[in-house]
ZANU-828878 format. One record per residue (C-alpha): residue number from 0; chain; x, z, y. Coordinates in steps of 0.001 Angstrom, whole numbers, padded with zeros to 6 digits. Example, Ala and Ser with C-alpha at 12.3 -4.5 7.8 and 13.67 -1.06 7.14 Angstrom:
<atoms>
  resi  chain     east       up    north
     0      A   012300   007800  -004500
     1      A   013670   007140  -001060
</atoms>
This chain:
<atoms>
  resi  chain     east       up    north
     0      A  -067659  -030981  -000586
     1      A  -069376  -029723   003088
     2      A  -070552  -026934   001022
     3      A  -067238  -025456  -000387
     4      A  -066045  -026192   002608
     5      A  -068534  -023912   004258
     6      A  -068005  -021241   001513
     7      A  -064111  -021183   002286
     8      A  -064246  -021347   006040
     9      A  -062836  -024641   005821
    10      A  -063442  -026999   008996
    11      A  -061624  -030063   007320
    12      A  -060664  -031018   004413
    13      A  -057713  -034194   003560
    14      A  -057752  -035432   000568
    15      A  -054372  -037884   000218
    16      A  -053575  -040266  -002546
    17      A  -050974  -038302  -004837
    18      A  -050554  -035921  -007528
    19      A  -047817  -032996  -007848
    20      A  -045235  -035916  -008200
    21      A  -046209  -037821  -005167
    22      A  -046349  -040987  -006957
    23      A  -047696  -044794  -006236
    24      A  -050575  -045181  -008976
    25      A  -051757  -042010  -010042
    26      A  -053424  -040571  -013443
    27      A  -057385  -040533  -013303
    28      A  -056846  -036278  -013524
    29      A  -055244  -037099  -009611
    30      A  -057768  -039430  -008064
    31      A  -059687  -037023  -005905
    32      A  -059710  -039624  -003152
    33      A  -061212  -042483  -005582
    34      A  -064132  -040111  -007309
    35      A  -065083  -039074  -003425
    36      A  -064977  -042353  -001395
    37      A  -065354  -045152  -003995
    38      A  -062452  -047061  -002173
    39      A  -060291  -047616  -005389
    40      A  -057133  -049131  -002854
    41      A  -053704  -047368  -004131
    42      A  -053101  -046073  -000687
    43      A  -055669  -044024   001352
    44      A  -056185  -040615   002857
    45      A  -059662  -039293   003111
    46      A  -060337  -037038   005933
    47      A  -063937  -035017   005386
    48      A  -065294  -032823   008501
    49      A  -068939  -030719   008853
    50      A  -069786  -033837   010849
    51      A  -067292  -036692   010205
    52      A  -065278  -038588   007343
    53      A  -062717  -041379   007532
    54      A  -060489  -042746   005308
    55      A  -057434  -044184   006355
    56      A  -055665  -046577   004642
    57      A  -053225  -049898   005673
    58      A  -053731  -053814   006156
    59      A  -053728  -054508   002526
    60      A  -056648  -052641   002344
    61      A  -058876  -053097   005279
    62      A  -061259  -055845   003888
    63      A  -061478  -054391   000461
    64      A  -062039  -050911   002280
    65      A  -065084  -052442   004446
    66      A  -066859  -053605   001145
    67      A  -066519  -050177  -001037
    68      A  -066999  -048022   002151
    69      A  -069849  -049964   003405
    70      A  -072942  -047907   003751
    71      A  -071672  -044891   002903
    72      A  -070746  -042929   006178
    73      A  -066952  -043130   005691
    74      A  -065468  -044250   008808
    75      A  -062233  -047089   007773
    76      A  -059615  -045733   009966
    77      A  -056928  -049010   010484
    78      A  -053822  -047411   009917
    79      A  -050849  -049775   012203
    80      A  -053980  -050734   014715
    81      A  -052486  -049541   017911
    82      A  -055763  -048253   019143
    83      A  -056334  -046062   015690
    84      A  -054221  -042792   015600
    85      A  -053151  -041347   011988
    86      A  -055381  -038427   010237
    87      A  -053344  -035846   012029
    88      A  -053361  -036974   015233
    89      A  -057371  -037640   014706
    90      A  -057785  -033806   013487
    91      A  -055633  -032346   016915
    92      A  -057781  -034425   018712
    93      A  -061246  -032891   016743
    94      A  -060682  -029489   015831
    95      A  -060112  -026544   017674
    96      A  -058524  -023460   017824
    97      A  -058937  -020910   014725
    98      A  -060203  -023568   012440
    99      A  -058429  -023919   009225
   100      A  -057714  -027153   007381
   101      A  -057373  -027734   003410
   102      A  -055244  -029632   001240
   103      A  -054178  -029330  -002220
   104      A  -050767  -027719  -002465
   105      A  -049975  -030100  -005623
   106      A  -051082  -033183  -003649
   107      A  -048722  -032773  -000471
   108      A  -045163  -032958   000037
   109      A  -043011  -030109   001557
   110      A  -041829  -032275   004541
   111      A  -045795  -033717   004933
   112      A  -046593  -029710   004670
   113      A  -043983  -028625   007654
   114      A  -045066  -031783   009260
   115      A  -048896  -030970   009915
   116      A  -048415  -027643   010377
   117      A  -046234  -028411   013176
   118      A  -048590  -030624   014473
   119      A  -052073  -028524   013603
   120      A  -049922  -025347   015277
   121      A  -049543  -026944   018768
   122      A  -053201  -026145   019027
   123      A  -053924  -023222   016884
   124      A  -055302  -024685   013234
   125      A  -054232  -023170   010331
   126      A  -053010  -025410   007040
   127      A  -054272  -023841   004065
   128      A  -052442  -025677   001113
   129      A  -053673  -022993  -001293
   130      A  -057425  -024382  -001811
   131      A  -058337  -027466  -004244
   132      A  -061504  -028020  -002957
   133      A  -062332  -031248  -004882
   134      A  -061231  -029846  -007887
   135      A  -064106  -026853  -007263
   136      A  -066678  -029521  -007222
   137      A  -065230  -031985  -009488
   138      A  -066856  -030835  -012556
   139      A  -066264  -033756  -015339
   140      A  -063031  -034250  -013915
   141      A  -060269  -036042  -016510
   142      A  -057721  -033744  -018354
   143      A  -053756  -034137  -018250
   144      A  -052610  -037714  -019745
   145      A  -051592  -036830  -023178
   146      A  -049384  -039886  -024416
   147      A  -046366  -039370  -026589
   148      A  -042614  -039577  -025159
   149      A  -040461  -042801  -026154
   150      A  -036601  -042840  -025455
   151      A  -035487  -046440  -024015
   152      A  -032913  -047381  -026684
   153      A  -029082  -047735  -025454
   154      A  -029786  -051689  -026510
   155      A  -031837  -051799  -023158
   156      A  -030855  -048655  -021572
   157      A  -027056  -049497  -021351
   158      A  -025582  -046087  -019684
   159      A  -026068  -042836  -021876
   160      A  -027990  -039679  -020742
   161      A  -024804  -037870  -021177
   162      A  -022902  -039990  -018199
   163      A  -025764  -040365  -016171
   164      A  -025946  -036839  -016164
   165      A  -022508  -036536  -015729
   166      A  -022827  -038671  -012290
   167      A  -025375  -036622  -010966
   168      A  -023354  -033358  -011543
   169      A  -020314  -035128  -009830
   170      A  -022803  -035885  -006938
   171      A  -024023  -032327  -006634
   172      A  -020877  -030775  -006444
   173      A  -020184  -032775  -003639
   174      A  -022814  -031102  -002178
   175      A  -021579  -027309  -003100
   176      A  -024846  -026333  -004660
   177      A  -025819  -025221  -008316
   178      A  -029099  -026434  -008893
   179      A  -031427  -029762  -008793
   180      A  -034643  -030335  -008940
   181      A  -036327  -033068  -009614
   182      A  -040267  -034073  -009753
   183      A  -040092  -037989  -008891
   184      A  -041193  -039344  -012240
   185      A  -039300  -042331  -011993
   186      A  -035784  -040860  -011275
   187      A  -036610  -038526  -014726
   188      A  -037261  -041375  -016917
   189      A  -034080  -043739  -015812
   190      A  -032391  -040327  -016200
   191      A  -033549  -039095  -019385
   192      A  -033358  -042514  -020995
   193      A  -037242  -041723  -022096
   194      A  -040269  -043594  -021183
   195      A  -043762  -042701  -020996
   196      A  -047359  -044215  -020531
   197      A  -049179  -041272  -018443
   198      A  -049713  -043899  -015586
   199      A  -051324  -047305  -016282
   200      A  -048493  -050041  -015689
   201      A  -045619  -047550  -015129
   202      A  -043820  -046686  -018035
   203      A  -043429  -042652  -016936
   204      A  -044439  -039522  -017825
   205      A  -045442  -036253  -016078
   206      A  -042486  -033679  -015710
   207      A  -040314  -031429  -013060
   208      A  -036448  -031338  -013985
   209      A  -034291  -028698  -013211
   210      A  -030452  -029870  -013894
   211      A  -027910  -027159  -013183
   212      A  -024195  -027836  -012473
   213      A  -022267  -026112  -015336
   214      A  -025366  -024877  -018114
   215      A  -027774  -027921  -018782
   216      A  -030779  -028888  -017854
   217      A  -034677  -028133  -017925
   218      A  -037224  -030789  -018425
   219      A  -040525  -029455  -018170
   220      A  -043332  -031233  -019999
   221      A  -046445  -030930  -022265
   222      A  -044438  -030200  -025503
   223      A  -046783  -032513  -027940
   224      A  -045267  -035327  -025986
   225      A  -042057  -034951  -027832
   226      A  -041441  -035388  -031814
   227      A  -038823  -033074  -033007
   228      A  -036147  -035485  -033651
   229      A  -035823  -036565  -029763
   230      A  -035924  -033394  -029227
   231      A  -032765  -032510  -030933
   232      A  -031138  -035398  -029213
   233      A  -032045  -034652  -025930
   234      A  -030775  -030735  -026458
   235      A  -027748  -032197  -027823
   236      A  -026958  -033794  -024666
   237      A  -028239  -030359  -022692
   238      A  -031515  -030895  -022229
   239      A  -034030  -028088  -022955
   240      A  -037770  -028517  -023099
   241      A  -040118  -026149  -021437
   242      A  -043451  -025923  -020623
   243      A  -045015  -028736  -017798
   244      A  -046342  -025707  -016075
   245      A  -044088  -023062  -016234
   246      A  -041880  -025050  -013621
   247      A  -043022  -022545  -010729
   248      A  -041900  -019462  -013213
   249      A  -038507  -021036  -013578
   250      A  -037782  -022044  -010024
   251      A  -038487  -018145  -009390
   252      A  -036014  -016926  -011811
   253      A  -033301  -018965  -009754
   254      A  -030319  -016005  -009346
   255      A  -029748  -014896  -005621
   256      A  -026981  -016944  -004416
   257      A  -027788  -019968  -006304
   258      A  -028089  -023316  -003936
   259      A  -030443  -026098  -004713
   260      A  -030399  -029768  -004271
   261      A  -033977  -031379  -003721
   262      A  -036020  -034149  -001248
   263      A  -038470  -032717   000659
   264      A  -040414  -035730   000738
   265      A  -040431  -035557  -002996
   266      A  -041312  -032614  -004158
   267      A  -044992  -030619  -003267
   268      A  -045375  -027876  -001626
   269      A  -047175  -025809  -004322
   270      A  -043804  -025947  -006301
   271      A  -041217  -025595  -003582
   272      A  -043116  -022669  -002595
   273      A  -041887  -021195  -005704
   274      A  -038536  -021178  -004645
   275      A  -036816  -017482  -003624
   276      A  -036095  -017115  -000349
   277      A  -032713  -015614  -001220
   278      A  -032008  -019484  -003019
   279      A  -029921  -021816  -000571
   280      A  -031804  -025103  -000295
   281      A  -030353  -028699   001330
   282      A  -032612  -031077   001759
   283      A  -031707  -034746   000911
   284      A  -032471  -037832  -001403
   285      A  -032331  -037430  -004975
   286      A  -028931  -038788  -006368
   287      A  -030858  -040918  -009061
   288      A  -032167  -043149  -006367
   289      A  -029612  -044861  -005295
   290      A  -028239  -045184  -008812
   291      A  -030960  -046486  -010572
   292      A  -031612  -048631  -007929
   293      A  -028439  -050438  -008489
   294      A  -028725  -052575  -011589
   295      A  -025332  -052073  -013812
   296      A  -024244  -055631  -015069
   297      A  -025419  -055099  -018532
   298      A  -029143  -054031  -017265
   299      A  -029096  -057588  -015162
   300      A  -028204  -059642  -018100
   301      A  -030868  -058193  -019909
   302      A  -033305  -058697  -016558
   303      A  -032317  -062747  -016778
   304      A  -032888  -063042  -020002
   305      A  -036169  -061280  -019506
   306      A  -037006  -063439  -016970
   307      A  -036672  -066672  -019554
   308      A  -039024  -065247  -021121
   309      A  -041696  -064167  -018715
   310      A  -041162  -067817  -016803
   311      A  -042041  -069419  -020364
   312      A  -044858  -067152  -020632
   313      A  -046490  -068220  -017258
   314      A  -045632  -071973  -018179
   315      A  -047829  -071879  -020864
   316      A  -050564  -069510  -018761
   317      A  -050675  -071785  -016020
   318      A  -050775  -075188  -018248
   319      A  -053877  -073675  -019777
   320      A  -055888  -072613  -016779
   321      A  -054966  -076042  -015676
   322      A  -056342  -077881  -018724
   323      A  -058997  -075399  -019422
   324      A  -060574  -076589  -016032
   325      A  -059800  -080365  -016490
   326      A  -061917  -080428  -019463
   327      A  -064728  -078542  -017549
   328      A  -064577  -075492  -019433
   329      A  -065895  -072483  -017196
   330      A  -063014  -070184  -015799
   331      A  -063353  -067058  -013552
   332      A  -060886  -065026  -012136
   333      A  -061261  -062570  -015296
   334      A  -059976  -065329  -017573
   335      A  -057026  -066024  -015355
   336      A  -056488  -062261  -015899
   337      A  -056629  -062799  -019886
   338      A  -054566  -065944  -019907
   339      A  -051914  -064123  -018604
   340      A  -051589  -061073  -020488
   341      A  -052180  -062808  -023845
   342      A  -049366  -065402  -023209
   343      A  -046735  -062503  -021675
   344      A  -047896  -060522  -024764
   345      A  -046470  -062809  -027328
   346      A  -043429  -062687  -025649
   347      A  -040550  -060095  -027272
   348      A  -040022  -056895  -026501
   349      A  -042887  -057382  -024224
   350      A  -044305  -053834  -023354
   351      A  -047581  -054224  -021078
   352      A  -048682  -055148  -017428
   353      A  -046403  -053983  -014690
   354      A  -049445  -053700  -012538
   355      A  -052801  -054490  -012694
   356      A  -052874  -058799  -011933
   357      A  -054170  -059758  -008591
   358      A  -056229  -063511  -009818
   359      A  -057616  -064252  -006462
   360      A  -059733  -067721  -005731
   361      A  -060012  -068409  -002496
   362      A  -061569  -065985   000399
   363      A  -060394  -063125  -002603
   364      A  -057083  -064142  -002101
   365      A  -057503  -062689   001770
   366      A  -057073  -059318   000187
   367      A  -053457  -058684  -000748
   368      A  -054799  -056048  -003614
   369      A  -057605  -057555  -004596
   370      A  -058771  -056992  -008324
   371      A  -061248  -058823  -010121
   372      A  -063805  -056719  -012323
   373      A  -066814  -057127  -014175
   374      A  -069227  -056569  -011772
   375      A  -067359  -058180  -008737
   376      A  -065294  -061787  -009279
   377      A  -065636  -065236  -008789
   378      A  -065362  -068497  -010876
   379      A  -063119  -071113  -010677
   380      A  -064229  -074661  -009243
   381      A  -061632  -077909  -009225
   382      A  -061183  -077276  -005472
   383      A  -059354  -075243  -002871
   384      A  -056439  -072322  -003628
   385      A  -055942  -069325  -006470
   386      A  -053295  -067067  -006034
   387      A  -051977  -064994  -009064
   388      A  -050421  -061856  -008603
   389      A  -048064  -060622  -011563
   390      A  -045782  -058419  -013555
   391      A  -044642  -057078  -017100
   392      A  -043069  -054599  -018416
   393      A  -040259  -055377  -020946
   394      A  -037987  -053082  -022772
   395      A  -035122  -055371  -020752
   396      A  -036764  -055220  -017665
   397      A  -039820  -055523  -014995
   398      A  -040843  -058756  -013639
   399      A  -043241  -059123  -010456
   400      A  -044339  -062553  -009302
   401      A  -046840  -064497  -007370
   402      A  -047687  -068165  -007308
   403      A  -050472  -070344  -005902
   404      A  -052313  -073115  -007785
   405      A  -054103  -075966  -006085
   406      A  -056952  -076255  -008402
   407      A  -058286  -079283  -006468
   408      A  -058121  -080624  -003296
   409      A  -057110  -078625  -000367
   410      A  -057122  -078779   003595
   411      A  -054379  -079728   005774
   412      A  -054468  -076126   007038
   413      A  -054232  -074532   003816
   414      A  -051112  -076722   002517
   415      A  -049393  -076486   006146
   416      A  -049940  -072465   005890
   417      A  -048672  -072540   002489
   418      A  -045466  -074518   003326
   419      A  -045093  -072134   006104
   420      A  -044827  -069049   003996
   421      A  -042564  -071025   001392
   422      A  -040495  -071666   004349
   423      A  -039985  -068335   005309
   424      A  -039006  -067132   001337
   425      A  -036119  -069880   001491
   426      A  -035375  -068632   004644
   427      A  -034540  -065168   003389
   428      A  -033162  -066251   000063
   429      A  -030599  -068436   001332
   430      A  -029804  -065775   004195
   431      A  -025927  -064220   004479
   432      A  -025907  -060815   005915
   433      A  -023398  -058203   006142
   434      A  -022305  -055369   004118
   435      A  -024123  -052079   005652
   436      A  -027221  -054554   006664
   437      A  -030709  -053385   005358
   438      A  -033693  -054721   004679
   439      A  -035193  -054413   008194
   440      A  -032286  -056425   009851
   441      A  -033622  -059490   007577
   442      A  -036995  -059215   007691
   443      A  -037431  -061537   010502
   444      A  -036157  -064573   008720
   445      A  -039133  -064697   006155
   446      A  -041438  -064225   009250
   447      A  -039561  -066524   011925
   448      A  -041500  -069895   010569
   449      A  -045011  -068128   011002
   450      A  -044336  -066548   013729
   451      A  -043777  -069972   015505
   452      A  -047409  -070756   014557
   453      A  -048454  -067304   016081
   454      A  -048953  -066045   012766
   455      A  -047941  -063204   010581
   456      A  -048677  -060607   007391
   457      A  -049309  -057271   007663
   458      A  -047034  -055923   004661
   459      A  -043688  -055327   003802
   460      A  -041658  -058126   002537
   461      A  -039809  -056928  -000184
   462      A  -040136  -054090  -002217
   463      A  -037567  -052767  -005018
   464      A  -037949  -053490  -008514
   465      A  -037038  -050821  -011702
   466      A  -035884  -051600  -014913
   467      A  -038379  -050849  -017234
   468      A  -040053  -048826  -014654
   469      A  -041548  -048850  -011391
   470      A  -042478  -051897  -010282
   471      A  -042523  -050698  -006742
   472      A  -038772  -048553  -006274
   473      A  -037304  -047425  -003345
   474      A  -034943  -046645  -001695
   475      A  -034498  -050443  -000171
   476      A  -037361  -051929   001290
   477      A  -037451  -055276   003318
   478      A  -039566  -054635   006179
   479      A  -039971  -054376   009903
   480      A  -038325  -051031   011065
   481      A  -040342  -047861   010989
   482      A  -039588  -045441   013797
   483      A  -037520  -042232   012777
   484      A  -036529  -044002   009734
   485      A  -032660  -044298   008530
   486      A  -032777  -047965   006875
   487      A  -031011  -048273   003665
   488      A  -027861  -050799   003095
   489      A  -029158  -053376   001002
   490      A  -026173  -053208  -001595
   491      A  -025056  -055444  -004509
   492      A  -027129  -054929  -007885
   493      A  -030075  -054259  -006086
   494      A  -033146  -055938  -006923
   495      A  -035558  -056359  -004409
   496      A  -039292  -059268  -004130
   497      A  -039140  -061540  -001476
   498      A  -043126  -061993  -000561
   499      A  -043963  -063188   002882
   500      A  -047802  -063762   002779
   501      A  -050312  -065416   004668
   502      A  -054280  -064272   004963
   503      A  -057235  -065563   006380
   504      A  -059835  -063272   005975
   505      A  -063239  -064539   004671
   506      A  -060803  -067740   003922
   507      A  -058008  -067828   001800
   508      A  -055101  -065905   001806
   509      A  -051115  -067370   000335
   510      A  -048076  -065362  -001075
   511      A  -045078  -066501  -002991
   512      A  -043190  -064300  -004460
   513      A  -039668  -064294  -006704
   514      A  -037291  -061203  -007592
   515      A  -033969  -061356  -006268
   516      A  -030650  -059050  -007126
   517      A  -028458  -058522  -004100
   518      A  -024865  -060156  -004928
   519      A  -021471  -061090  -003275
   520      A  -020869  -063575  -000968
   521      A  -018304  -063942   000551
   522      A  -015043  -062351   002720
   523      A  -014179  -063547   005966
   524      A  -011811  -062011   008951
   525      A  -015596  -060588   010100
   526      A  -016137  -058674   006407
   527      A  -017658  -058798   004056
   528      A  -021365  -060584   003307
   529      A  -023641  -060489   000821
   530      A  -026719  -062897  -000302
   531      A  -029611  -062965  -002944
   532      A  -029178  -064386  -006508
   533      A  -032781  -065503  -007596
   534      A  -033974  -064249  -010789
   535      A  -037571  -065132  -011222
   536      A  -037673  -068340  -013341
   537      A  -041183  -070177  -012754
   538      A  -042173  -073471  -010902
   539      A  -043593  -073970  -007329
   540      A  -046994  -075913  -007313
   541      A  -045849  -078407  -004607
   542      A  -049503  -079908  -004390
   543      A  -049957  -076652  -002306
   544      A  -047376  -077908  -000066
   545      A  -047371  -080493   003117
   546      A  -043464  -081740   002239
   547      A  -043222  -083362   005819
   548      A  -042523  -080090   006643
   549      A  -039767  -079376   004752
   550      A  -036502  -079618   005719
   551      A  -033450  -081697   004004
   552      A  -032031  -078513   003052
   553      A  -035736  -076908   001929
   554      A  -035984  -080107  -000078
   555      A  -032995  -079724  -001891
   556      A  -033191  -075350  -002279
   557      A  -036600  -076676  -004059
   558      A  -035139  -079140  -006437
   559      A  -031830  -077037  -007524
   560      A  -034903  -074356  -008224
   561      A  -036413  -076219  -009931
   562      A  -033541  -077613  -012205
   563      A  -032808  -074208  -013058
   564      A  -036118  -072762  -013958
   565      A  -036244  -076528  -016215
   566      A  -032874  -075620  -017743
   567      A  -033939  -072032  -018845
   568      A  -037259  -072320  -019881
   569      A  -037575  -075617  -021667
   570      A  -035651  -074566  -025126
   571      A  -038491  -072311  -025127
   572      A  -040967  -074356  -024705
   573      A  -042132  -077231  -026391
   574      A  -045579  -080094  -026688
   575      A  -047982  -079783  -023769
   576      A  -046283  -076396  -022295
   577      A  -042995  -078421  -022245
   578      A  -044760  -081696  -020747
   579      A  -046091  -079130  -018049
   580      A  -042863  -077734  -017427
   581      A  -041192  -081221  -017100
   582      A  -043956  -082186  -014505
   583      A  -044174  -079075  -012293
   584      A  -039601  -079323  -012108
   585      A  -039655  -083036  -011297
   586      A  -037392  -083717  -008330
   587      A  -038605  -084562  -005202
   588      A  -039128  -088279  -004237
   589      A  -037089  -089329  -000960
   590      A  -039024  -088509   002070
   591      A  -040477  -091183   003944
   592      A  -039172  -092093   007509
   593      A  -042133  -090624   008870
   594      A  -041247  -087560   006651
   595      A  -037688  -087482   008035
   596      A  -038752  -087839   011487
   597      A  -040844  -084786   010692
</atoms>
């Protein structure tokens, strides 16, 4: 890499974790950043100099970071560590005037782009977004994703293409322009009714879309993704097919005095580039969003019943890895991995692994993104905490979940730091806020019972959900508030995780986790408030817990749980999965005076 660099006159080089969509998880063909470094964490930036490299990445990374990065040179650069400044501010404070820095133009928004060069600029550096230097040196490097193009049936997909469409249009002539593009994979898919595979776990495809306001729309994509019958029902609702790559070509051809509608912050520089200057461009969030984000009543039936089924497919997981290890057989975190797949996959409609599960025993479970793998993972023993980490994909919806199993005896730390986090999911679940309130107004309440141990997490606390899509969607997030950020109303039909963690490096780390769709509360002289319905159907272990710390209330959130996930999931179970079930949703026995006192 030093020596392109040195060919192009390059004094640095960044090499960020994206491709020309700017998604999460990214096809192999995109991870420059993974072949380089060997630190396989979904978020990182690589920064390579003559002299220096760093890679910055955030606190669910830093101790996997330390073990892939260790002993090769690569600085870990603690992203949110007051004392660590971000790449850009590292680079102004390195280079010098007249040096030039490279990125790839496919790999780096148009907002990032303006961005750095207003920051580089301040002291004379050049951004050169025109040079792909890994790609140069990157010489067995994986071709395009080539997996055929499904459409989501209107069973499942419950709103046509024709009226989603038809809301978009309605939303751009608010906006007085002509044109939209869109390159967010996600918003395509929900849009298009189609679904993909090009990305493991996320049930997308690669393409641009160009929608226009009165003559159709554009999707570009590899054309052998598409048989000829969808097709004909996609130009029957007014969508063409063009070439992936000829999206550049056709943003050029835009007629002077056209207007386009796109997000800067979701669209790459290398194809807004494209755009004529004599096109009229406003900036702002895709339309899609905000409407996929909000589940339509029909979707959220389909999302309960989904959940039945994914709750009866971790019953009879869990029940397993439980007796497996009773009878002595050996486990590691690899079969926990197996166990779980193999019991969601017998489930209907089941479609694959929303992400990648996170089985974590003990000290692993420290690592909020930790992934077992052949070479690196540990075995189960009849002692201490494993944490399990995860989703599927379902043609009526995506599930994300995370529960802790006392395998064996534990501390009184570990069960009071467990209770602690449980403590801080109630919190937030049984929380009223009101209407206009996001997700960075609440996230206190999921934090307030560890922070009065002088404790904390370092991630977000919720994250959106798709429906049969993304398992991570935007644009709600709960979350402490980021500077220069306009938070987003938390609004009913949204479905959002509620995850306050826990982790002791070296130690053990805790999460629970349950999905949760936004609904109406109530209407007072004040307004109007909203609170969460809980959708995730699986049992708490409670031998993780110390119940003296529980409150009444607590106690009883816990139970009526529990009699719910007992009254959906048992007609689907039955024998020792049942007996499990029956066992794990057992009310609580009265608390002891000493309990009460407590």
């Amino acid at each position: 890499m030093r020596q392109a660099m040195e060919r192009h006159g390059i004094a640095a080089c960044i090499v960020p974790s994206a491709d020309p969509h700017l998604s999460e998880y990214l096809p192999e063909h995109w991870q420059a950043r993974v072949w380089l470094s060997g630190f396989t964490g979904s978020a990182g930036t690589l920064v390579i100099t003559a002299q220096q490299t760093g890679l910055w990445t955030d606190s669910r990374y830093f101790p996997q970071a330390e073990q892939q990065l260790a002993g090769s040179g690569i600085a870990l650069m603690k992203l949110g560590v007051p004392t660590v400044p971000d790449y850009v501010e590292w680079l102004v404070e390195h280079l010098q005037a007249g040096d030039r820095v490279a990125i790839a133009g496919d790999c780096v928004s148009l907002k990032a782009q303006r961005e750095m060069e207003q920051q580089l600029g301040k002291i004379g550096v050049q951004l050169r977004t025109d040079l792909d230097l890994p790609d140069q040196i990157w010489s067995d490097r994986p071709a395009l994703p080539q997996a055929p193009i499904t459409e989501h049936a209107m069973d499942y997909a419950c709103i046509t293409r024709a009226d989603k469409l038809a809301r978009v249009r309605a939303a751009m002539r608010e906006y007085g322009i002509s044109h939209h593009l869109l390159s967010s994979l996600d918003d395509i898919a929900w849009l298009t009714n189609l679904r993909g595979c090009d990305i493991a776990c996320n049930p997308v495809f690669l393409a641009h879309l160009i929608i226009s306001t009165d003559a159709g729309a554009t999707l570009f994509i590899e054309h052998t993704k598409l048989d000829d019958a969808l097709r004909a029902k996609l130009k029957t609702d007014g969508i063409v097919v063009a070439d992936y790559g000829s999206i550049t070509t056709a943003l050029a051809k835009l007629p002077a005095g056209s207007s386009l509608l796109f997000d800067p912050a979701r669209v790459v520089c290398a194809v807004a580039h494209a755009i004529p200057n004599q096109v009229r461009c406003t900036g702002a969030a895709n339309p899609t969003t905000l409407f996929k984000a909000i589940k339509s009543d029909a979707e959220l039936e389909h999302i309960r019943e989904v959940m039945r089924r994914d709750g009866a497919a971790l019953a009879h997981a869990f029940r397993e890895i439980e007796q497996q290890l009773s009878e002595g057989k050996p486990l590691t975190e690899l079969d926990v991995h197996r166990l779980v797949y193999n019991a969601r996959a017998t489930q209907t409609d089941f479609v694959g692994e929303s992400f990648a599960t996170v089985a974590a025993y003990q000290a692993n479970a420290a690592m909020p993104h930790y992934r077992a793998t052949r070479s690196s993972h540990s075995p189960l023993k009849n002692r201490g905490l494993l944490l399990i980490d995860s989703g599927g994909q379902y043609l009526g919806g995506t599930t994300d979940i995370t529960r802790m199993l006392a395998l064996g005896p534990l501390d009184a730390e570990q069960k009071r730091d467990a209770t602690l986090v449980l403590k801080g999911m109630i919190a937030l679940t049984c929380a009223h806020f009101p209407r206009g309130a996001s997700g960075s107004l609440v996230d206190a309440l999921a934090r307030a019972p560890l922070w009065a141990y002088g404790m904390d997490y370092g991630h977000g606390t919720g994250h959106g959900v798709g429906y049969f899509l993304n398992v991570h969607e935007g644009p709600q997030s709960i979350r402490p508030p980021v500077p220069g950020e306009v938070p987003v109303p938390l609004k009913p039909g949204m479905i959002s995780s509620i995850e306050p963690g826990l982790y002791k490096p070296g130690r053990y780390g805790i999460r629970h986790e349950i999905l949760a769709v936004v609904v109406e509360a109530m209407h007072s002289e004040f307004g109007h408030y909203h609170t969460f319905e809980v959708l995730t159907l699986c049992p708490f272990d409670r031998r993780v817990l110390e119940l003296s710390l529980l409150s009444a209330d607590e106690r009883a959130w816990l139970d009526n749980y529990h009699a719910k996930v007992y009254s959906a999931l048992s007609p689907l179970l039955e024998g020792t999965d049942l007996a499990w079930l029956s066992q794990h949703c057992a009310p609580l026995a009265n608390p002891t005076a000493a309990d009460q006192r407590a």
